[in-house]
C-alpha positions in Angstrom: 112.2 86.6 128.9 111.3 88.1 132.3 109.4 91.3 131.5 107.7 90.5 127.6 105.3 87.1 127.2 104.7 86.3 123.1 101.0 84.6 122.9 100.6 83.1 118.9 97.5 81.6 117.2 98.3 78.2 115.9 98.5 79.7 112.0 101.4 81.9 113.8 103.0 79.5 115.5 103.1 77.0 112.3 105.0 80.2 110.7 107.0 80.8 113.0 108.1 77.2 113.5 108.7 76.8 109.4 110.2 80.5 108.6 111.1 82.5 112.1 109.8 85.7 112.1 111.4 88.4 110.0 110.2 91.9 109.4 108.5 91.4 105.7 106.3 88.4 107.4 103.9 91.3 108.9 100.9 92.4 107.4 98.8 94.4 109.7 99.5 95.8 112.9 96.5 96.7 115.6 96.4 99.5 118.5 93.8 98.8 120.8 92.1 101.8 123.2 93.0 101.7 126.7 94.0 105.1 127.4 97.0 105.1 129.5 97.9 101.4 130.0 99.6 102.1 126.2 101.9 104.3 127.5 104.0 101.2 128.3 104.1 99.9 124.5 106.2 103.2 123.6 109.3 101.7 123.6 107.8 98.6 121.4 106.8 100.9 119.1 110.0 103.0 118.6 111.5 99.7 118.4 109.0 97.9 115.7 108.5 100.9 113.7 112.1 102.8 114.1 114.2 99.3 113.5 112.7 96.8 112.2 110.1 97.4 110.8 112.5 99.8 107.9 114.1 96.6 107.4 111.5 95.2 104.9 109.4 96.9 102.4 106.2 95.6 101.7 102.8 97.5 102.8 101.4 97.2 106.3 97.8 98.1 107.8 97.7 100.1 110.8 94.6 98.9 112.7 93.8 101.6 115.8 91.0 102.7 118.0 91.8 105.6 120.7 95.2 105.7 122.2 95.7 103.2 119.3 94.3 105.3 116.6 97.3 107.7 117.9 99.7 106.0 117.9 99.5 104.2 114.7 98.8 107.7 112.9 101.9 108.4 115.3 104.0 105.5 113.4 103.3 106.8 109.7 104.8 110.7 110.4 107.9 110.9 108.6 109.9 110.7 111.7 108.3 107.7 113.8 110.5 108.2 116.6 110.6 111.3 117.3 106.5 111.4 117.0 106.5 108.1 119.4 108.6 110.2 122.1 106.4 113.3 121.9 103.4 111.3 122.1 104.4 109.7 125.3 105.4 113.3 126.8 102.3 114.9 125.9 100.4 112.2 127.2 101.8 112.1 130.5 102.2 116.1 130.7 98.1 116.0 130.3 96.8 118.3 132.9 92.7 119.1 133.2 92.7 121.4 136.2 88.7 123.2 136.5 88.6 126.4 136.7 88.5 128.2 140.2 84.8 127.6 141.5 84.3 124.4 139.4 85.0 120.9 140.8 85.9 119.4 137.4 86.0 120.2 133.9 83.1 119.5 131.5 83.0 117.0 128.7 82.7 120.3 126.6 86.3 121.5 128.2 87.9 118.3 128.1 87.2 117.9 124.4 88.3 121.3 123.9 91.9 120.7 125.7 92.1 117.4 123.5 91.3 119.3 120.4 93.8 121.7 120.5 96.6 118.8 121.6 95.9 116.9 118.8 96.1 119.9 116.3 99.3 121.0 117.6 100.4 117.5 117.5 99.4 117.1 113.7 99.3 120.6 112.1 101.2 120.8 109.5 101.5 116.8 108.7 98.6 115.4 107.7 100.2 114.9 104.1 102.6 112.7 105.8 100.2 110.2 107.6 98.2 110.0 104.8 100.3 109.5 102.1 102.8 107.0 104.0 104.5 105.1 101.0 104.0 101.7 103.0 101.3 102.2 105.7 97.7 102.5 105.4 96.0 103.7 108.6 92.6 102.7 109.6 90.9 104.8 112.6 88.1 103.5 114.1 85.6 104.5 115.5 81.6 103.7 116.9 78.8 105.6 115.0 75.6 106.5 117.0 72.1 105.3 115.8 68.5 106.1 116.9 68.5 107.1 120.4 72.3 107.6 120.1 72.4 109.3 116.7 73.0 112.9 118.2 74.4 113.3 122.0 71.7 114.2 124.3 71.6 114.8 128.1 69.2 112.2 128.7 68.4 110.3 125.7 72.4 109.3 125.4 72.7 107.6 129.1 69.4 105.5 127.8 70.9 104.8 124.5 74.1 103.4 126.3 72.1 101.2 128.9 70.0 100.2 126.0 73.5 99.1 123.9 74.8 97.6 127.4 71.8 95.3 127.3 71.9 94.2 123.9 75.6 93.3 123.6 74.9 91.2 127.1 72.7 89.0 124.7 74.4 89.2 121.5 77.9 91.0 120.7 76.5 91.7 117.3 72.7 93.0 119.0 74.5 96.2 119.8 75.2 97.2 116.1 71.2 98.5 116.8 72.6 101.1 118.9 76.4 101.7 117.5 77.7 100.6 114.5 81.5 100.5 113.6 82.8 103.3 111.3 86.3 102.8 109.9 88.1 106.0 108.3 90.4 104.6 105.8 93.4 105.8 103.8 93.3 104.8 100.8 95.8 102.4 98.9 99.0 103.8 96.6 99.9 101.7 94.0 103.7 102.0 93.0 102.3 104.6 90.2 101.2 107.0 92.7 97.8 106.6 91.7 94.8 105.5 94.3 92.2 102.9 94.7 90.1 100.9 96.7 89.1 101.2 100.6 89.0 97.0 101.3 89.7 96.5 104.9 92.5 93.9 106.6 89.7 92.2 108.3 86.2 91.0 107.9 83.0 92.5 108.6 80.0 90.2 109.4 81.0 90.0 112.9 79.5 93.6 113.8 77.6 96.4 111.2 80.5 98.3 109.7 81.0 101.2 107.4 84.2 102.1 105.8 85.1 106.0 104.8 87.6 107.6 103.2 90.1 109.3 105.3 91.4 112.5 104.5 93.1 115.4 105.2 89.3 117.3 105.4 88.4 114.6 108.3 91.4 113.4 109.5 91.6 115.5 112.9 87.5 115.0 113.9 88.2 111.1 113.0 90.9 111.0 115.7 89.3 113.2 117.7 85.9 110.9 117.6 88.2 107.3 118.1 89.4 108.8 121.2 86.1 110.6 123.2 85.0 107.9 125.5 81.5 108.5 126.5 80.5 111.2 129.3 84.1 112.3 129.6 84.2 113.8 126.3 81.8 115.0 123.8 80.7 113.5 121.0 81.9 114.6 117.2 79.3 115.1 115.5 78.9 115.2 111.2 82.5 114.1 110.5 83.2 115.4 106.7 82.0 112.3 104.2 80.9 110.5 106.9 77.4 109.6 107.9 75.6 112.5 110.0 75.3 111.8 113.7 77.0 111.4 116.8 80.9 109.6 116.6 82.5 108.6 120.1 85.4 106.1 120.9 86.6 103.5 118.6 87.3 101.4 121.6 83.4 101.1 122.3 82.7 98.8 119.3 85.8 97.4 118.9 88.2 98.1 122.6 91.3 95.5 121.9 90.2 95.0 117.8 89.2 91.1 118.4 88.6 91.3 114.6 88.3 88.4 112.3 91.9 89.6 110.1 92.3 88.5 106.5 96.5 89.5 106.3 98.1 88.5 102.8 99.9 85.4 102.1 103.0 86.9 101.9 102.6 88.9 105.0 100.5 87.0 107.1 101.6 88.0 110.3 99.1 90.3 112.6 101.9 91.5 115.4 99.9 92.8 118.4 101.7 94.8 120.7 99.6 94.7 123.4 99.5 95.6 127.2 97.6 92.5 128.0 97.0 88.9 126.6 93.4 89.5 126.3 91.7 91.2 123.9 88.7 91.9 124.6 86.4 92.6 121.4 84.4 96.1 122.8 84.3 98.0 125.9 81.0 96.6 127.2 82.4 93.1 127.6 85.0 94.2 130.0 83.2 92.7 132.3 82.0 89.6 130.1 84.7 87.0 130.7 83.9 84.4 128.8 84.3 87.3 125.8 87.9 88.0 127.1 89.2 84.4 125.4 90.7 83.6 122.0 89.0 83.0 118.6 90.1 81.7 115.2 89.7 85.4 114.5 93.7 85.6 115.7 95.0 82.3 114.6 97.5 84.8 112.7 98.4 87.2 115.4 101.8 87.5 117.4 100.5 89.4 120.5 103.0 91.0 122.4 102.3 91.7 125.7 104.1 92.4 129.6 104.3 89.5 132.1 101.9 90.2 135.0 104.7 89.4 137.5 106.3 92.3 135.5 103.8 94.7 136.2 103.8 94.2 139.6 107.3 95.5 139.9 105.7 99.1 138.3 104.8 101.7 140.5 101.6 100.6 142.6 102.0 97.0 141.1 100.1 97.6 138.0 100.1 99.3 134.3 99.3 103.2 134.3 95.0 103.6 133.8 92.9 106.3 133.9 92.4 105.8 137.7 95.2 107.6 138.3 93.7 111.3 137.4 91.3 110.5 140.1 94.1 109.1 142.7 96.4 112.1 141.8 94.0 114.4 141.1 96.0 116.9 143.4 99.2 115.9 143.0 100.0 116.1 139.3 103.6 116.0 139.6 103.6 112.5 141.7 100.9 110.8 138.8 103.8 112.0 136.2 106.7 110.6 138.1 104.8 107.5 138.1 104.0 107.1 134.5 107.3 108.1 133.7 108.7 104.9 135.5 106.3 103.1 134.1 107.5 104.0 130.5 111.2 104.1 131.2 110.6 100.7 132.4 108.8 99.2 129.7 112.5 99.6 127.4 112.4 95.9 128.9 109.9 95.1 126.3 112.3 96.2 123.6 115.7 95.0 124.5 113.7 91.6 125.3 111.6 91.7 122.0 115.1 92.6 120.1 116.8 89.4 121.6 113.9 87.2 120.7 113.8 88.4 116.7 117.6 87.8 116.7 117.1 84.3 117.5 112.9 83.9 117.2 111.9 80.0 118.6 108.7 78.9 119.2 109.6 77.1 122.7 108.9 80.5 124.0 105.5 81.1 122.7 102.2 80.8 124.8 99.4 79.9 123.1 96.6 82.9 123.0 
């Protein structure tokens, strides 16, 4: 495989040694944030969801924060595909021009803009995301406390230096400042009728609360998993939630380097991912010794592109939200580039494809 690299715990590995990989071995499935660097896992996902995945029948958890949120809300519409494709259009067509006499948008604006996209994206299909017959979607996203309970021109950029410091220390120090909220939809037993809100993964790795997710909170959930800090606003009160300040999933919990419990008879956590890494929140971007493995994904099967790949995209590297500043005045040329980075990325696919035809474990890294 030249453009896809397969990284496996040592519990996914044994697996796959012993029983291959088939399509009913998976039982959860994680998005992580990263804003545009995901763009490139669009054709994995029309793949994995559109073909494979409809081979098998047995329920799957859909684990996503930000971009990830999207799309795995994207993968339980009705028509996967088609929602996959129109996710990756409207995300590159994004345009946040400031009015004339303003040099760029507000927070207030930008969450506007994203507000309206994700209505028009959704309206009219919550019923389908919710009430998939085999996925259960779990959105995360990071609850404000004390100085971060409600957004606040000044007592917000304290809050975050404060939560900065703490996870420095001690990963699970920050759950002082933010603590992980998980909007869940709730299990369908084969009678139709509902129950429980347990979670594919455990909790005593970071203060967590789990909610219902419903058709009443769906949108501000989303909305909330994907408004990163001081470039969007806050969502405030989200219905049956606890009151206060909600902002990106990704800041708790940025690749979801969570400590997953998948079944026995599924116990596969595939990780399409545009890295090997992942990272556990946003804060320890810079904390490498944070960026390696833990027994937390002996089960998972991360997918993820070749670096030497990447370099042959456009401006050697994966699309990133550095882009809106490089072609802030050339929107065309930043969506000629993302396109070719997507249209590229069928590599993943066809490569991925080949591999499940014939899976072998000479060709896994370790993660």
């Amino acid at each position: 495989m030249k453009a896809l690299h397969l990284y496996a715990g040592p519990k996914a590995r044994a697996h796959i040694a012993q029983h291959g990989l088939l399509p009913e071995h998976v039982g959860v499935i994680p998005g992580a944030a990263g804003g545009p660097k995901g763009l490139i896992l669009g054709p994995l996902d029309r793949f994995i969801f559109g073909e494979w995945l409809p081979q098998s029948t047995q329920p799957i958890d859909l684990v996503g924060a930000s971009i990830g949120a999207w799309r795995m809300a994207t993968a339980c519409l009705n028509q996967a595909v088609a929602g996959f494709e129109r996710l990756e259009h409207d995300y590159i067509q994004q345009r946040y021009e400031p009015p004339p006499g303003q040099k760029r948008l507000s927070p207030q604006q930008v969450s506007e803009a994203f507000r309206q996209s994700l209505q028009a994206f959704y309206e009219g299909r919550m019923t389908e995301v919710l009430n998939h017959p085999r996925y259960r979607l779990h959105v995360m996203t990071s609850h404000g406390r004390h100085l971060l309970h409600r957004e606040h021109a000044w007592l917000t950029p304290m809050g975050y230096a404060g939560a900065y410091v703490c996870n420095a220390v001690q990963r699970k120090a920050m759950g002082w400042w933010l603590e992980r909220v998980v909007f869940s939809s709730p299990h369908k037993s084969a009678q139709g009728t509902r129950h429980g809100l347990d979670l594919p993964f455990g909790t005593n790795d970071f203060a967590t609360q789990q909610v219902a997710l419903t058709e009443v909170n769906f949108m501000p959930a989303l909305q909330a998993s994907c408004s990163i800090p001081f470039v969007l606003q806050a969502v405030h009160d989200i219905p049956g939630a606890p009151r206060g300040a909600y902002w990106d999933g990704g800041i708790t919990d940025y690749h979801l380097h969570l400590n997953y419990t998948p079944s026995s008879t599924s116990p596969i956590v595939l990780y399409p991912h545009f890295q090997q890494a992942v990272v556990p929140g946003w804060l320890d971007k810079a904390l490498k010794w944070r960026h390696r493995s833990s027994a937390f994904l002996d089960h998972a099967v991360v997918l993820a592109p070749n670096p030497e790949w990447v370099r042959t995209l456009p401006n050697g590297k994966l699309p990133d939200r550095s882009d809106f500043v490089t072609y802030a005045h050339d929107f065309d040329t930043r969506v000629k580039v993302w396109q070719q980075a997507a249209s590229a990325s069928q590599q993943l696919a066809d490569e991925l494809a080949d591999w499940l035809d014939r899976p072998h474990t000479q060709t896994l890294h370790r993660l």
